[in-house]
C-alpha positions as CSV (number, residue, x, y, z in Angstrom):
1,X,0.0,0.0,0.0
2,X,1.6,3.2,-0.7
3,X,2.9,5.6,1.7
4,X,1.3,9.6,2.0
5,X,2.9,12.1,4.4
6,X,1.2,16.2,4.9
7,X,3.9,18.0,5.5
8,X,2.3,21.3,7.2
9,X,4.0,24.4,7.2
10,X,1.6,26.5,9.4
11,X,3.0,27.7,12.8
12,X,-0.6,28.4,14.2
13,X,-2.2,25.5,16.7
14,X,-5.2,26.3,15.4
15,X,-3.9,26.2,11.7
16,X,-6.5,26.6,8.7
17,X,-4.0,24.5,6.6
18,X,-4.0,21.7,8.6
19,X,-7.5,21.2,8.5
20,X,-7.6,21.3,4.7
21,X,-4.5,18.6,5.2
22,X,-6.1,16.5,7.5
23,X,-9.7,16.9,4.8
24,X,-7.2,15.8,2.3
25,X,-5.3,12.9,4.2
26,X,-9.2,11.5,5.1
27,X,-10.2,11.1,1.0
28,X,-6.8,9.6,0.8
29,X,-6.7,7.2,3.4
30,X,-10.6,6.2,2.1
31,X,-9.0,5.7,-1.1
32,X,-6.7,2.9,0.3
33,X,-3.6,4.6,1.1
34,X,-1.8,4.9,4.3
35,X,-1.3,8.5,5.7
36,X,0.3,10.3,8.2
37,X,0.5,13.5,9.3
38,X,3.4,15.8,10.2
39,X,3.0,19.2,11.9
40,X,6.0,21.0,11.6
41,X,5.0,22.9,14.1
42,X,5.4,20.4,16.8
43,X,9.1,20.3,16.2
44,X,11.8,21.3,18.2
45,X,12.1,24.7,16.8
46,X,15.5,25.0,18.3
47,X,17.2,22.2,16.9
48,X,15.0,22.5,13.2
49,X,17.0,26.4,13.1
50,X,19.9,25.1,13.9
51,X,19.8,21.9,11.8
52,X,20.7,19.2,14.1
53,X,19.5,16.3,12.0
54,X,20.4,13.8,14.6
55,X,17.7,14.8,17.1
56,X,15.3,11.8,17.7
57,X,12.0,14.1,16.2
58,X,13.9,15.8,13.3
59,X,15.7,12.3,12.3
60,X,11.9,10.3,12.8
61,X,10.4,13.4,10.4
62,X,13.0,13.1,7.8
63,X,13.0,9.0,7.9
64,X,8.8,9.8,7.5
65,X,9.7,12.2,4.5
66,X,12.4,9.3,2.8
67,X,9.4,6.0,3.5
68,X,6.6,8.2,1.8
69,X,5.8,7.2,-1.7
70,X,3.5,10.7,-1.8
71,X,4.3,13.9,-0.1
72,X,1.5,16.7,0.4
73,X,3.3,20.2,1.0
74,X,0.5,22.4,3.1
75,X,1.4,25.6,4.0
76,X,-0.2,29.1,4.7
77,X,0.5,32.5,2.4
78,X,2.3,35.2,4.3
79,X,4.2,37.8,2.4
80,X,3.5,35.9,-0.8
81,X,5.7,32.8,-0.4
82,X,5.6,29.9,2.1
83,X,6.2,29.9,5.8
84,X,9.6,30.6,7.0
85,X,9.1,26.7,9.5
86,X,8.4,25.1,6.2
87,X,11.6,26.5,4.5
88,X,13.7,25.7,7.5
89,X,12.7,22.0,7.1
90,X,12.9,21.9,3.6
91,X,16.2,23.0,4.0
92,X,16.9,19.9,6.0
93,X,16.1,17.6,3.1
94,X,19.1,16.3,1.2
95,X,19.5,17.7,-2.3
96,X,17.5,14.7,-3.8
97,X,15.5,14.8,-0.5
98,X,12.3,14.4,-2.7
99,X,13.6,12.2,-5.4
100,X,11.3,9.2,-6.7
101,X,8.4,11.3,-5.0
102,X,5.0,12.4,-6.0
103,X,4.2,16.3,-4.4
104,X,1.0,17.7,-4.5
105,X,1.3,21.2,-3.4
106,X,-1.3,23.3,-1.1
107,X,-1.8,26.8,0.2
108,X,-3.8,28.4,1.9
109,X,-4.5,32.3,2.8
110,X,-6.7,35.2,3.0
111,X,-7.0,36.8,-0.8
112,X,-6.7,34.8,-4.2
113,X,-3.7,37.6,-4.6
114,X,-1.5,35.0,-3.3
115,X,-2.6,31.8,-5.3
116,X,0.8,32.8,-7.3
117,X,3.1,31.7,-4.6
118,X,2.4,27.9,-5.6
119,X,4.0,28.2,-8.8
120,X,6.3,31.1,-8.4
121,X,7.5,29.9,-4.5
122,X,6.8,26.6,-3.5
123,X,7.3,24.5,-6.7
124,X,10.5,25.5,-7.9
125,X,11.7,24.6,-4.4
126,X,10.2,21.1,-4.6
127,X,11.6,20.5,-7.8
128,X,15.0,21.3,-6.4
129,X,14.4,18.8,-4.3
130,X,14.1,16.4,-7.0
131,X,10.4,15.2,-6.6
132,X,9.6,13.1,-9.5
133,X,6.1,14.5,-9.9
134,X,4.6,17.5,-9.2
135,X,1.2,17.5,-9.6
136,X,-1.3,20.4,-10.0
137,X,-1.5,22.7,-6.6
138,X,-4.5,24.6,-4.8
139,X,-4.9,27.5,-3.4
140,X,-8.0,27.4,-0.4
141,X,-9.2,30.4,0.8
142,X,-9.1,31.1,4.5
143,X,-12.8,32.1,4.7
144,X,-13.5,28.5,2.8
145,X,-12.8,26.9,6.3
146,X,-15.4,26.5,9.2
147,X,-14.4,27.5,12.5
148,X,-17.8,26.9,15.0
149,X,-18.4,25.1,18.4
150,X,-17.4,21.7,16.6
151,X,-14.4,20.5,14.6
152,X,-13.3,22.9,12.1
153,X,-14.1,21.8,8.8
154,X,-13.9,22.6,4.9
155,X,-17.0,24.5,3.3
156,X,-18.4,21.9,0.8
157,X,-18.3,24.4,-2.3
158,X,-14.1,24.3,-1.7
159,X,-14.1,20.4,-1.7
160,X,-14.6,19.7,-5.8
161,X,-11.5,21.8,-6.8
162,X,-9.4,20.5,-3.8
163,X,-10.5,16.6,-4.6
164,X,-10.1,17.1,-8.2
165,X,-6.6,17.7,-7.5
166,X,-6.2,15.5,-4.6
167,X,-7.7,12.5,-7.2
168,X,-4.8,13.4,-9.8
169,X,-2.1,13.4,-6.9
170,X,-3.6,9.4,-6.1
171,X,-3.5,9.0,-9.5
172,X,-0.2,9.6,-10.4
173,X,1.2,8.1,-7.1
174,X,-0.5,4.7,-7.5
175,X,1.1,4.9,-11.2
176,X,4.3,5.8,-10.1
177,X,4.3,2.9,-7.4
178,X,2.2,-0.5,-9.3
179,X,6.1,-0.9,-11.3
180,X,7.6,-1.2,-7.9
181,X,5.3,-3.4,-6.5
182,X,5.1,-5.3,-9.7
183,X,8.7,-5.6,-9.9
């Protein structure tokens, strides 16, 4: 069965983007995948800045990164790029840290004026990192995200965009894994 990870780039405990994520992770994981979840966030800030790989969490989030056949990249807009958490562990990735790899890119944020920093910010980093696949980002709105006396949830006129892309991500990695489980 192959392997999905969120990566989420959001430094907020009450982040927006991890509840699109986590919406995400739940049609994958119906789909017959096995996902995780990592919050960057809960990281040893410390030790991600200075870039001590060998630290039990940042070694167990880069092993999670290296076992995924599928990585999602979530992270909020501010400024117009990506967060500054998400760079820092990016930046702990070896050069072909995304190699072999399927990405589907996410953002989220509070005006379409930064649905640009997909394309312009975050995917030219990814491919850096060597990721086989990039597959077609989305941009969610903030305001497309429930916050009430229950669980936060995604407003159902955001989910068909979000799943269309989320069902080309599965897609591609199931194609990208059947040769190595054929094989």
């Amino acid at each position: 069965m192959p392997v999905l990870l969120a990566l989420t780039g959001s430094p907020s405990p009450h982040s927006r983007t991890a509840v699109v994520a986590d919406h995400v992770l739940r049609r994958l994981s119906r789909s017959g995948f096995d996902t995780d979840h990592l919050a960057l966030r809960e990281l040893p800030a410390a030790d991600l800045l200075a870039a001590r790989r060998g630290v039990p969490e940042l070694r167990r989030a880069l092993e999670a990164v290296a076992g995924a056949d599928g990585i999602v990249v979530a992270t909020p807009v501010y400024k117009a790029a990506y967060t500054g958490l998400l760079k820092a562990f990016l930046d702990l990735l070896p050069q072909d840290g995304l190699a072999g790899k399927t990405v589907l890119p996410l953002a989220t944020g509070g005006s379409l004026a930064h649905v640009l920093a997909l394309d312009y910010a975050l995917r030219p980093v990814l491919a850096a990192l060597g990721a086989r696949h990039i597959t077609s980002g989305r941009f969610v709105l903030d305001s497309s995200v429930e916050r009430g006396s229950g669980p936060d949830r995604l407003r159902p006129e955001a989910e068909p965009d979000l799943f269309q892309a989320v069902d080309e991500f599965a897609d591609a990695v199931r194609a990208a894994t059947v040769p190595a489980l054929a094989g």
